[in-house]
Each structure stands twice: as structure tokens, then as C-alpha cells.
Residue, then its C-alpha position, 0 to 999 in steps of 0.5 A: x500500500x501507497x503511503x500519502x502525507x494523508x496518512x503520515x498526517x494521521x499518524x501525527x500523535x503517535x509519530x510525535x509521541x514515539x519521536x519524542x520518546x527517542x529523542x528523550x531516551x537518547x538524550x538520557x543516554x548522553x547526559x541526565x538533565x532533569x529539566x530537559x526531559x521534564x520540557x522535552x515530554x511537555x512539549x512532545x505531549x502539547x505537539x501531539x496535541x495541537x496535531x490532533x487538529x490536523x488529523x480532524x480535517x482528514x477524510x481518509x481515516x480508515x486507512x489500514x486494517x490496523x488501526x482506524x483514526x476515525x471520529x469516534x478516536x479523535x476525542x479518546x487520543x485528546x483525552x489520552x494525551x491530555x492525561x499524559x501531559x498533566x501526568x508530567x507537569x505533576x511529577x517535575x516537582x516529586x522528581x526534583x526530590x526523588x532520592x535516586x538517580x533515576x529520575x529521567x526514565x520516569x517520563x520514558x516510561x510515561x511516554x511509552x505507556x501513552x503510545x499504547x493508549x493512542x494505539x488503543x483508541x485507534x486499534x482496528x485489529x486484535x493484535x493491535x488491542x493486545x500491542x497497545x493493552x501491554x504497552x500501557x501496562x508494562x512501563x506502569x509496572x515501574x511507574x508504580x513502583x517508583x517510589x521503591x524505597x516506599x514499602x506500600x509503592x512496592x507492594x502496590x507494583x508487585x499487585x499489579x504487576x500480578x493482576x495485569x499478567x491475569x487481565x492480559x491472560x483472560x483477553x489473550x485467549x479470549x482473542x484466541x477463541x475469535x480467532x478460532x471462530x472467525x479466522x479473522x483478526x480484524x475488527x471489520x472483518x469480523x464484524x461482516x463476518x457475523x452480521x452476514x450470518x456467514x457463520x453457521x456452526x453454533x460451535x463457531x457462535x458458542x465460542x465467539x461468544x465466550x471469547x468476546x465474555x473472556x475478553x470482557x473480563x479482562x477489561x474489567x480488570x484493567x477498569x477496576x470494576x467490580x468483582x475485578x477490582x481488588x487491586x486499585x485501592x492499595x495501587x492508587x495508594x501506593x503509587x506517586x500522585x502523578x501516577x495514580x492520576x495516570x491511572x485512573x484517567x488515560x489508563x481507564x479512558x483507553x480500554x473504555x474506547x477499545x470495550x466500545x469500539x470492540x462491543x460494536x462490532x458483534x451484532x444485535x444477538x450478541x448484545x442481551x448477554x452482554x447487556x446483563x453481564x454489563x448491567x450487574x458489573x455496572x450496580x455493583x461497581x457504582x454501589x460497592x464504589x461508593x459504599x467502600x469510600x465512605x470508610x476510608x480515611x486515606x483521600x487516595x483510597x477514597x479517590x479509588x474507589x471513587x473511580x470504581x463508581x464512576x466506572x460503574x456509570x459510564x457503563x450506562x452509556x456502553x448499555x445504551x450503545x448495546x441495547x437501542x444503539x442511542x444516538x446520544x450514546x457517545x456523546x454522553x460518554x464523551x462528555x462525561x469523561x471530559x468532567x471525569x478527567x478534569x476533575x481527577x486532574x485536579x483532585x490528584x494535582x492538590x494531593x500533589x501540591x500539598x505532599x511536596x510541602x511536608x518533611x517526608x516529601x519522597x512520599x505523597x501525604x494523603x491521610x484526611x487528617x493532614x487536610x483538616x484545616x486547609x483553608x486557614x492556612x491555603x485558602x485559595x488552594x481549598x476554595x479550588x479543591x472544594x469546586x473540584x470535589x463537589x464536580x466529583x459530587x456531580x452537585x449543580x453549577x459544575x461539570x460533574x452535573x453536567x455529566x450526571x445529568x447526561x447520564x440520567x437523560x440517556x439512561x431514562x431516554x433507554x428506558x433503563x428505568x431501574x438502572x438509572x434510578x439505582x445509579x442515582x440513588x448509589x450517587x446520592x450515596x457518594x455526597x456523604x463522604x465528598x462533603x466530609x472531605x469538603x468539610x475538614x477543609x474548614x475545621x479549626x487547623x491542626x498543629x503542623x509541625x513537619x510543614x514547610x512554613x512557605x506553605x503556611x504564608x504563601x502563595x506561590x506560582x508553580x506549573x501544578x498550581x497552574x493547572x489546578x486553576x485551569x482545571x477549576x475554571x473549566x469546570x466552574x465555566x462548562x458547568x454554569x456555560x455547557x454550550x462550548x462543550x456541547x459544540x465541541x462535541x457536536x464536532x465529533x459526534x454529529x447529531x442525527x436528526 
């Protein structure tokens, strides 16, 4: 096949990632500059960015039976990306204390794992789905563990280092077994293959079927819903604030693109069991999240199982797709996981500022305690944590609300009646333990003899305050002005009238 600009062009983010992972890797080589590398990947990950723009005005997509850089791709690589950038601007200042010398190979790592989560949002083909499945996993096997010197980092690394294995065991064969059934590996030509009823054996069928089942298991692993969850709560808590974000944004928004992108493919008969199947995953994910964080009095862990819910309702829309084929399916989805990141951007970027500060800062501070009486002495920094804490709450005047109530529109609009009112009550379950984080915000303040006295005065300008405010100010501006949004997303899922 005849390679084009077109098709160079569409490559753009992988090629600027991969380039830049290189570049980074060989200046490392040549000499350690902390700095450098830092601005090197910021500057990669903004370049990949900006040449999404490109790839948008593009027609021929779908240019190769591997991947398919189409409409449906475009908002999850942004988002990826996004994620990969926050990540870095977020680790500079952990990195600049970090007791070893290894401190460089922290944004090669990163570099890597987001080349799996765009080949993940384009992926056309199974291998490709497993390339970039391992890709993003194996360079947070040493992301997570980074923190080695840390007891709760190691063990958080050795756990998922284990289940992973598991998860990518269960999607191995699970590809197998399609493959066994259809003899094609492509998204497209499987789906033709099923949809012209090509297939006849029941067997073939029966073994499909299991196959799409194995791999949706181990998706659930990779998201952390309920039952596959046991690892998140000690990963997110053990690893380095910068990478749990990772984790739960850009990790989690990737394998969500490829479970929709690959549940698409079969046809109608496929989706009642997999609509049950979901269904139960999702009430359990949203309810168990929720009731589990109320418990906690570590705000990484309370952001855990946070996530395990808000997984739990993106599958609201994954039903929809599933069971009606809404056309607002996808945009929900999209507009919901714009709020989802942004929040956890800022949420994760507090943890982050407030850690560097303290006497022990090789380590993040992420006990409730330390957080009582924020305001008295950060108050600007605790008006922000508390916009982006009640976007999580999903209350109004937010994005978080904007999301939910994109949620409850198409839940109602699919007619899943009890779904939807059994994920409003689990929400409602939620505001208790976000407004007792709100709430020791602005308790009389505790005794703070292990903090830099700078962070009891000051206020100073740093890249992670920078995007803390960004990151509030969306949220505050698309909650009470959702119109851009809602446009931008128009853009990428056009309405059908």
C-alpha cells in the first residue's frame, strides 16, 4: 500500500509521541538533565496535541486494517494525551526530590505507556488491542513502583504487576477463541463476518461468544470494576500522585474506547448477554464504589474507589450503545469523561501540591487528617479543591452535573428505568463522604509541625498550581456555560436528526 502525507498526517500523535520518546531516551543516554526531559515530554505531549487538529480535517481515516483514526478516536487520543501531559507537569516537582538517580526514565516510561493508549483508541485489529493493552501496562509496572524505597509503592507494583499478567491472560485467549471462530483478526472483518450470518456452526457462535465474555473480563480488570477490582485501592495508594492520576484517567479512558469500539462490532444477538453481564458489573461497581469510600480515611483510597463508581456509570452509556444503539450514546460518554478527567486532574494535582510541602516529601501525604484545616492556612488552594470535589459530587453549577445529568437523560431516554434510578440513588450515596472531605477543609487547623512554613504564608506560582486553576475554571465555566462543550462535541459526534 501507497503511503500519502494523508496518512503520515494521521499518524501525527503517535509519530510525535514515539519521536519524542527517542529523542528523550537518547538524550538520557548522553547526559541526565532533569529539566530537559521534564520540557522535552511537555512539549512532545502539547505537539501531539495541537496535531490532533490536523488529523480532524482528514477524510481518509480508515486507512489500514490496523488501526482506524476515525471520529469516534479523535476525542479518546485528546483525552489520552491530555492525561499524559498533566501526568508530567505533576511529577517535575516529586522528581526534583526523588532520592535516586533515576529520575529521567520516569517520563520514558510515561511516554511509552501513552503510545499504547493512542494505539488503543485507534486499534482496528486484535493484535493491535493486545500491542497497545501491554504497552500501557508494562512501563506502569515501574511507574508504580517508583517510589521503591516506599514499602506500600512496592507492594502496590508487585499487585499489579500480578493482576495485569491475569487481565492480559483472560483477553489473550479470549482473542484466541475469535480467532478460532472467525479466522479473522480484524475488527471489520469480523464484524461482516457475523452480521452476514456467514457463520453457521453454533460451535463457531458458542465460542465467539465466550471469547468476546473472556475478553470482557479482562477489561474489567484493567477498569477496576467490580468483582475485578481488588487491586486499585492499595495501587492508587501506593503509587506517586502523578501516577495514580495516570491511572485512573488515560489508563481507564483507553480500554473504555477499545470495550466500545470492540462491543460494536458483534451484532444485535450478541448484545442481551452482554447487556446483563454489563448491567450487574455496572450496580455493583457504582454501589460497592461508593459504599467502600465512605470508610476510608486515606483521600487516595477514597479517590479509588471513587473511580470504581464512576466506572460503574459510564457503563450506562456502553448499555445504551448495546441495547437501542442511542444516538446520544457517545456523546454522553464523551462528555462525561471530559468532567471525569478534569476533575481527577485536579483532585490528584492538590494531593500533589500539598505532599511536596511536608518533611517526608519522597512520599505523597494523603491521610484526611493532614487536610483538616486547609483553608486557614491555603485558602485559595481549598476554595479550588472544594469546586473540584463537589464536580466529583456531580452537585449543580459544575461539570460533574453536567455529566450526571447526561447520564440520567440517556439512561431514562433507554428506558433503563431501574438502572438509572439505582445509579442515582448509589450517587446520592457518594455526597456523604465528598462533603466530609469538603468539610475538614474548614475545621479549626491542626498543629503542623513537619510543614514547610512557605506553605503556611504563601502563595506561590508553580506549573501544578497552574493547572489546578485551569482545571477549576473549566469546570466552574462548562458547568454554569455547557454550550462550548456541547459544540465541541457536536464536532465529533454529529447529531442525527
Amino acid at each position: 500500500m501507497l503511503i500519502t502525507w494523508t496518512h503520515i498526517i494521521l499518524l501525527l500523535p503517535i509519530l510525535i509521541i514515539g519521536m519524542t520518546t527517542v529523542i528523550v531516551m537518547l538524550s538520557i543516554a548522553y547526559r541526565r538533565n532533569l529539566f530537559l526531559h521534564t520540557s522535552l515530554t511537555i512539549f512532545g505531549f502539547s505537539l501531539a496535541i495541537i496535531s490532533v487538529g490536523l488529523v480532524w480535517d482528514q477524510r481518509d481515516r480508515n486507512f489500514l486494517q490496523l488501526i482506524c483514526v476515525d471520529d469516534f478516536s479523535i476525542l479518546y487520543i485528546i483525552l489520552v494525551l491530555v492525561s499524559g501531559l498533566s501526568s508530567s507537569v505533576l511529577a517535575y516537582k516529586w522528581l526534583l526530590i526523588y532520592p535516586s538517580n533515576n529520575r529521567d526514565e520516569f517520563y520514558l516510561l510515561l511516554l511509552i505507556s501513552s503510545i499504547g493508549g493512542i494505539l488503543l483508541a485507534t486499534t482496528n485489529h486484535l493484535v493491535i488491542l493486545f500491542l497497545g493493552m501491554e504497552l500501557i501496562s508494562l512501563p506502569l509496572f515501574g511507574l508504580i513502583g517508583y517510589s521503591f524505597f516506599n514499602k506500600f509503592s512496592l507492594e502496590a507494583s508487585i499487585k499489579y504487576i500480578i493482576l495485569s499478567g491475569v487481565s492480559s491472560s483472560f483477553i489473550l485467549f479470549g482473542i484466541a477463541l475469535i480467532y478460532a471462530a472467525t479466522g479473522f483478526l480484524s475488527f471489520t472483518s469480523i464484524s461482516q463476518l457475523l452480521r452476514l450470518h456467514i457463520i453457521a456452526s453454533n460451535q463457531s457462535i458458542f465460542m465467539s461468544t465466550i471469547g468476546l465474555g473472556m475478553m470482557m473480563v479482562g477489561f474489567g480488570f484493567k477498569l477496576s470494576l467490580v468483582p475485578f477490582h481488588l487491586w486499585t485501592p492499595d495501587v492508587y495508594q501506593g503509587a506517586p500522585s502523578s501516577i495514580s492520576l495516570y491511572l485512573t484517567t488515560s489508563s481507564k479512558i483507553a480500554v473504555i474506547s477499545v470495550l466500545i469500539r470492540l462491543l460494536m462490532v458483534f451484532p444485535n444477538q450478541y448484545n442481551t448477554v452482554f447487556c446483563i453481564f454489563l448491567l450487574g458489573i455496572a450496580c455493583c461497581s457504582a454501589l460497592f464504589g461508593n459504599l467502600m469510600a465512605i470508610k476510608q480515611d486515606n483521600i487516595k483510597r477514597v479517590l479509588a474507589y471513587s473511580s470504581i463508581a464512576h466506572t460503574g456509570y459510564v457503563l450506562i452509556g456502553v448499555i445504551a450503545i448495546l441495547r437501542v444503539n442511542h444516538p446520544m450514546a457517545l456523546e454522553t460518554i464523551g462528555i462525561y469523561l471530559i468532567s471525569y478527567v478534569l476533575t481527577s486532574i485536579g483532585a490528584f494535582g492538590i494531593i500533589n501540591i500539598v505532599s511536596f510541602f511536608y518533611a517526608h516529601e519522597d512520599t505523597d501525604v494523603d491521610s484526611l487528617f493532614v487536610y483538616r484545616g486547609l483553608f486557614w492556612h491555603q485558602p485559595m488552594l481549598s476554595v479550588l479543591f472544594t469546586i473540584i470535589i463537589l464536580s466529583l459530587a456531580g452537585i449543580p453549577m459544575t461539570l460533574g452535573f453536567i455529566g450526571k445529568f447526561y447520564l440520567f437523560v440517556l439512561g431514562i431516554d433507554s428506558k433503563l428505568w431501574w438502572f438509572t434510578i439505582f445509579i442515582a440513588m448509589s450517587s446520592v450515596i457518594s455526597i456523604f463522604y465528598y462533603l466530609r472531605i469538603i468539610i475538614n477543609l474548614y475545621l479549626s487547623p491542626i498543629n503542623r509541625l513537619n510543614i514547610n512554613s512557605d506553605f503556611l504564608s504563601s502563595w506561590s506560582v508553580t506549573p501544578d498550581k497552574i493547572i489546578v486553576i485551569i482545571v477549576s475554571f473549566s469546570i466552574l465555566f462548562l458547568g454554569l456555560y455547557p454550550k462550548p462543550l456541547i459544540y465541541f462535541m457536536h464536532l465529533i459526534y454529529p447529531p442525527v436528526l
